[in-house]
C-alpha positions as CSV (number, residue, x, y, z in Angstrom):
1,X,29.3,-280.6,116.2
2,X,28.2,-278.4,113.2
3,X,28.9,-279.9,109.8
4,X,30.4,-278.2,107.0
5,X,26.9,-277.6,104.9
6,X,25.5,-276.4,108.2
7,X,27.9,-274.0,109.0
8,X,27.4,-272.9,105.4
9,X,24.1,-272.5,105.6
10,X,24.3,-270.6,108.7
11,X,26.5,-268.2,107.0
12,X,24.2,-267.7,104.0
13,X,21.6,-266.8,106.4
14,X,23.3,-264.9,109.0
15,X,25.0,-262.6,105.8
16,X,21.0,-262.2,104.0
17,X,19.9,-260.7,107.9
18,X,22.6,-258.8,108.9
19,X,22.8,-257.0,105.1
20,X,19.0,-256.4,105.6
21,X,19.2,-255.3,108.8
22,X,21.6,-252.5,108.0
23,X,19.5,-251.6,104.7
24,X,22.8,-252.7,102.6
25,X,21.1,-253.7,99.0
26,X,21.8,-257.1,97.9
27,X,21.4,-260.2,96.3
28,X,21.7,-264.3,96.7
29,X,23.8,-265.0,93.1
30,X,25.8,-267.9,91.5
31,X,24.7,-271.5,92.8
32,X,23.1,-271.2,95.8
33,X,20.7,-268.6,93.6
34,X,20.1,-271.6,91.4
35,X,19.5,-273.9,94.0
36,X,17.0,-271.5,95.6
37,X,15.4,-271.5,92.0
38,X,15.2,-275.2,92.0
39,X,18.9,-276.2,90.7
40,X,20.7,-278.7,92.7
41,X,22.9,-277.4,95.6
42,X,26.3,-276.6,95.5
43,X,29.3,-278.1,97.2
44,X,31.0,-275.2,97.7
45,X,30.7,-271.3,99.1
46,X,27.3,-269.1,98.9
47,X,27.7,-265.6,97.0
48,X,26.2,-262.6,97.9
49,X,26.2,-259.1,95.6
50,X,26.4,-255.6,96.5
51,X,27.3,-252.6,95.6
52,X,31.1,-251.1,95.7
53,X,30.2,-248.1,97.5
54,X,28.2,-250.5,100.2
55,X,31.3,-252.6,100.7
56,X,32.9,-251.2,103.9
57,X,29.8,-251.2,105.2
58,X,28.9,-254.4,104.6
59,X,32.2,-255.7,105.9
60,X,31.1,-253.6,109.5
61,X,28.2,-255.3,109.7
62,X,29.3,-259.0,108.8
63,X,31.8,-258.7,111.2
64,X,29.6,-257.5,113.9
65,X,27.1,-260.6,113.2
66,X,29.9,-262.8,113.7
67,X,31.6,-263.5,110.4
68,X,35.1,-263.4,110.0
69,X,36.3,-261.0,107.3
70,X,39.3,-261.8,105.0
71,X,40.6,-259.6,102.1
72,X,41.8,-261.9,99.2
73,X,44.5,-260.3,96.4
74,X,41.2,-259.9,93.8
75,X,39.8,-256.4,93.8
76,X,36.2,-257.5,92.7
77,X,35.1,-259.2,96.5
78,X,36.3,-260.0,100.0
79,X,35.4,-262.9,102.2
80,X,33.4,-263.7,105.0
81,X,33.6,-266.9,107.1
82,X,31.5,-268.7,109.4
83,X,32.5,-272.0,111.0
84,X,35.2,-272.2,108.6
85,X,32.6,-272.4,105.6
86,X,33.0,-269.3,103.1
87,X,30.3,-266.8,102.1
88,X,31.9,-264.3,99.1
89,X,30.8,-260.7,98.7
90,X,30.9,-259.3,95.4
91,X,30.9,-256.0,94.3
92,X,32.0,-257.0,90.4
93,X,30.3,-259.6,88.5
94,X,31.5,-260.8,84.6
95,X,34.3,-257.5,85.4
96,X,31.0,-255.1,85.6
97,X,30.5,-253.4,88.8
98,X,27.2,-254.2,90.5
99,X,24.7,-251.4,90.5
100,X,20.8,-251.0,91.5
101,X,19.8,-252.1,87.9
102,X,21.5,-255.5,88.6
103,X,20.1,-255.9,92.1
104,X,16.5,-254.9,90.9
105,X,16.7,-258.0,89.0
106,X,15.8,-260.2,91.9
107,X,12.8,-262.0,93.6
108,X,12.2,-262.6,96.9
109,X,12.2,-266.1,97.9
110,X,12.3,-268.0,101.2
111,X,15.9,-269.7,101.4
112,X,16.8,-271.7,104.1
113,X,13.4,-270.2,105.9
114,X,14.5,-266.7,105.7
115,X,13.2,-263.8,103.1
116,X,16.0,-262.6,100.7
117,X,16.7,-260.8,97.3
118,X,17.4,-264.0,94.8
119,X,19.2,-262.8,91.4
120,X,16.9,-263.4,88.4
121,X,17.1,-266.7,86.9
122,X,18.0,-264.9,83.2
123,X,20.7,-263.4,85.1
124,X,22.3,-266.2,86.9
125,X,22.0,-268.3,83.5
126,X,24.0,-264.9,81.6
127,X,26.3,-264.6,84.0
128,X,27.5,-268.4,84.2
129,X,27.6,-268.9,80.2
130,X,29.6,-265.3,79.4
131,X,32.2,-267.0,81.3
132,X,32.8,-269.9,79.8
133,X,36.0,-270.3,77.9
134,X,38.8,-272.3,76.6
135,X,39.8,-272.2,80.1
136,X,36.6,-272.9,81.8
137,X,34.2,-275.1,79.7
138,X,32.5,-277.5,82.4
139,X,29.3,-278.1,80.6
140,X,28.6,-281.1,82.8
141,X,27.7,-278.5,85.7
142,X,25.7,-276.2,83.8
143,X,23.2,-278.7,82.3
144,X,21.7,-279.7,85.8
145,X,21.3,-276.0,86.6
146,X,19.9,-275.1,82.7
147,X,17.1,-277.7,83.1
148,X,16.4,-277.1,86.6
149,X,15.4,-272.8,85.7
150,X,14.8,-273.4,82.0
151,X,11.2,-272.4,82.8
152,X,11.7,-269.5,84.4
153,X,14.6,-268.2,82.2
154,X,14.2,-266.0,79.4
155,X,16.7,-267.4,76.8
156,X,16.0,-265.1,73.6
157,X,17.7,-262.4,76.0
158,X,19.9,-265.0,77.8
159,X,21.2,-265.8,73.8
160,X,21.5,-262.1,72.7
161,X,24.0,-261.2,75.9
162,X,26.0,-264.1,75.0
163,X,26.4,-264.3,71.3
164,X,30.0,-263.3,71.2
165,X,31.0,-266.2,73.0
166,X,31.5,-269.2,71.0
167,X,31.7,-271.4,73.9
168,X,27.9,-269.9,75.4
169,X,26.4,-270.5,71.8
170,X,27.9,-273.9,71.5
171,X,26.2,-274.5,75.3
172,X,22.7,-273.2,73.7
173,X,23.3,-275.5,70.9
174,X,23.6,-278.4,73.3
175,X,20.3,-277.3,75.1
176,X,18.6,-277.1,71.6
177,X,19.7,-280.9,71.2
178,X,19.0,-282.7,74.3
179,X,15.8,-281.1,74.4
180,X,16.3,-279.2,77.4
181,X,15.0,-275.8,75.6
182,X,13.6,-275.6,72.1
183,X,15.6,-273.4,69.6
184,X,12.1,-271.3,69.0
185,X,12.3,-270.3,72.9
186,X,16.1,-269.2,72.4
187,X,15.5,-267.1,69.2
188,X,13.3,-264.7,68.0
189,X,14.4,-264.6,64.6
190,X,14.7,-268.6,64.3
191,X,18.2,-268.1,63.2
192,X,20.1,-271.4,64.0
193,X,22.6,-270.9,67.3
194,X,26.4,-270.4,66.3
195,X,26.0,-268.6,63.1
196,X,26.2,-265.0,63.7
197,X,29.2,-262.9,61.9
198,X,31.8,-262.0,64.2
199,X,31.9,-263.7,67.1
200,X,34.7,-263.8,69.7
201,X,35.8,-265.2,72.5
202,X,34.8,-263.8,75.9
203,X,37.2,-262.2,77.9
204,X,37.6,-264.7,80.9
205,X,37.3,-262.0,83.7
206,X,38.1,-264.3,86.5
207,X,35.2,-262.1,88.9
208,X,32.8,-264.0,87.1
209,X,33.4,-267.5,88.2
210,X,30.5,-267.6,90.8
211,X,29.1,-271.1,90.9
C-alpha cells in the first residue's frame, strides 16, 4: 500500500513531467522548494507556480497524467490530487500574479530524481516573510528553513522587499541574534533592522501562505 509521503511525492513528480512535457512554464515553490534547497521537508502539500494564462492548460494536462483536479472557492490556484495527497497550482503568489520574471528566478535541481525549475532561494525566503502577520507569526517554522538556505540567499534584497513589514524585520532581527545571518550580510547600509520610518503592516493576502 502507498503511504501518504509517497503518494505525495509521486504527485510532485508526476505534476514537474507532465507541466514539462506540455512546455507549461513552471516552478517547484513554498516548502518542498526549500527542502530541495536543503530545508527540512514538509508535512504537508507540494506547490507548483505558473502562469494565469497557462492555467486551463495545465489543469488538461494534470488530469490526463492522472491527477484529480478540484477547484477550491480561492481565485489565486486549484488543486490536483494524487493518492489522496494534494499538489496546489498557483497562478498568484503574495496576491501578485505569476509572470516569466518570477519563473526565471529558478534553478534546476534534481528533486526526487527528476529535473525541475526550483524557485530561487531569495525568493522562497521573500515570499514566506511578506506574509507574516499578527495573524500568521510561526517563527518556529521559518528558522529551520532560514538556516538551512541562508547561504544561498541574498538577504540585503530579501530585507529591502520586506521592510514594510514589522513582523519580517522583527524575523531578520531574530536571525541577526541567534547567529543564523550576520546583520552586515542583511544590510548594505549597516542600518540596524526595525528602524526604518514608516513601516506597516503587510497586507495578509491569504495566496501567499505556501509552506
Amino acid at each position: 500500500m502507498v503511504d501518504d509521503r509517497e503518494a505525495l511525492h509521486d504527485g510532485l513528480r508526476l505534476t514537474a513531467a507532465a507541466l514539462a512535457e506540455a512546455g507549461i512554464p513552471h516552478a517547484l515553490v513554498g516548502g518542498y522548494a526549500a527542502w530541495a534547497r536543503g530545508a527540512p521537508e514538509p508535512s504537508h502539500d507540494a506547490d507548483f507556480a505558473i502562469r494565469e494564462v497557462d492555467v486551463d492548460r495545465a489543469r488538461e494536462v494534470l488530469s490526463a497524467a492522472g491527477l484529480e483536479i478540484t477547484e477550491p472557492t480561492e481565485n489565486w490556484l486549484f488543486k490536483a490530487y494524487h493518492g489522496g495527497e494534494l499538489v496546489d497550482v498557483l497562478y498568484r503568489m503574495v496576491g501578485e500574479p505569476i509572470d516569466d520574471d518570477l519563473l526565471a528566478r529558478t534553478d534546476e535541481i534534481e528533486v526526487l530524481a527528476v529535473r525541475m525549475p526550483v524557485l530561487s532561494a531569495t525568493e522562497i525566503m521573500t515570499s514566506k516573510l511578506r506574509v507574516v502577520g499578527e495573524h500568521y507569526c510561526d517563527f518556529s517554522r521559518l528558522l529551520p528553513v532560514a538556516r538551512a538556505m541562508r547561504e544561498q540567499v541574498d538577504w540585503v534584497e530579501v530585507r529591502r522587499r520586506v521592510d514594510d513589514n514589522p513582523y519580517a524585520r522583527a524575523f531578520l532581527f531574530l536571525l541577526d541574534e541567534l547567529g543564523v545571518v550576520d546583520r552586515a550580510q542583511m544590510h548594505d547600509d549597516a542600518a540596524p533592522v526595525g528602524t526604518r520610518a514608516g513601516s506597516s503592516p503587510a497586507s495578509g493576502d491569504p495566496s501567499s501562505h505556501i509552506e
